[in-house]
N, C-alpha and C positions, 0 to 999 in steps of 0.2 A: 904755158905749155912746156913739157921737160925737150930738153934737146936730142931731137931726131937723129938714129946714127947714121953716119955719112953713107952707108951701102944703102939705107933704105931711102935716102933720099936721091941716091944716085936713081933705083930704083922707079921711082916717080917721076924725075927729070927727063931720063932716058925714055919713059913710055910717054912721057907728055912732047919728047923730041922725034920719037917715032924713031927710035935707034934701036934696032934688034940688035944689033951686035954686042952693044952697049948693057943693055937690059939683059940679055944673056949670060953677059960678065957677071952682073950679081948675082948670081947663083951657085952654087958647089955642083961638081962635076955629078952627085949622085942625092941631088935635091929634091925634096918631095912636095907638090902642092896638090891641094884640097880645093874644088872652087863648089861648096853646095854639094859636097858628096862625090865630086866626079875626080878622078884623083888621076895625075899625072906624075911621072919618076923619072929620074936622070934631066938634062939638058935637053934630051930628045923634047921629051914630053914635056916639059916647059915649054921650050919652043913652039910646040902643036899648040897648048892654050893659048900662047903671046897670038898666034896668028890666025884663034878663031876667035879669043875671047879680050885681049889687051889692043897693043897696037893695030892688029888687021883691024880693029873697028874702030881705030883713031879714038882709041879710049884718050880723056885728058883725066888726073887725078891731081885731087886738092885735101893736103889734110885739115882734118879740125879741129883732131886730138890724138894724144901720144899716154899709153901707160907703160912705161918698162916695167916687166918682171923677171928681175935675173937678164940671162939670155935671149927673152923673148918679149917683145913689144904688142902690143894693144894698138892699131891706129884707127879710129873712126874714118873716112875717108868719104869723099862727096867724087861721084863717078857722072861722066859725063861723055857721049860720041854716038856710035852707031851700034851698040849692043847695050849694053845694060847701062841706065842710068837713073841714079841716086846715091842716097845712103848703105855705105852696107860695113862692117870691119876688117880686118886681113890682121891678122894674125902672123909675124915676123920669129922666128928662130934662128939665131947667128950662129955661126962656126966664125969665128974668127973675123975675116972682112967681107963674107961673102952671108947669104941664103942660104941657111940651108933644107927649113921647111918655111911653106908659106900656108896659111890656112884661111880661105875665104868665106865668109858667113853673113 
């Protein structure tokens, strides 16, 4: 499997640590996520998904594959806690060290 970049791994660490602040951090201040069509902007709106759809449900995430392209990563992901669990992918776009779109499908 290619090696994982360090923001998105912090990304996974941090939500399997139940660290808002932390998982927050990986983001850009005007970052955009998709979860299935439902779309959140800014930190705010990050934020509002992490605590209806990530950590508030004590999500744990485990990857089980990685495709970089370019800028953007591919990760298969096995999702587990009190919302959604199974298989599904997420979709990674960097700026730099941080998030700055994430795409869930």
């Amino acid at each position: 499997m290619p090696a994982v970049p360090e923001v998105i791994q912090r990304f996974v660490d941090t939500t399997n640590a139940g660290d808002a602040a932390g998982f927050l951090d990986c983001f850009t201040e005007n970052a955009f996520l998709s979860d299935w069509g439902r779309e959140f902007t800014g930190r705010a709106g990050v934020s509002s998904w992490n605590d209806t759809d990530n950590i508030g449900v004590d999500s744990h995430l485990s990857i089980r594959n990685v495709v970089p392209e370019g800028h953007r990563y591919r990760l298969l992901v096995i999702v587990n806690g009190k919302g959604f669990n199974g298989e599904g992918t997420m979709t990674f776009t960097l700026a730099g060290d941080r998030i700055s779109r994430l795409e869930i499908s």
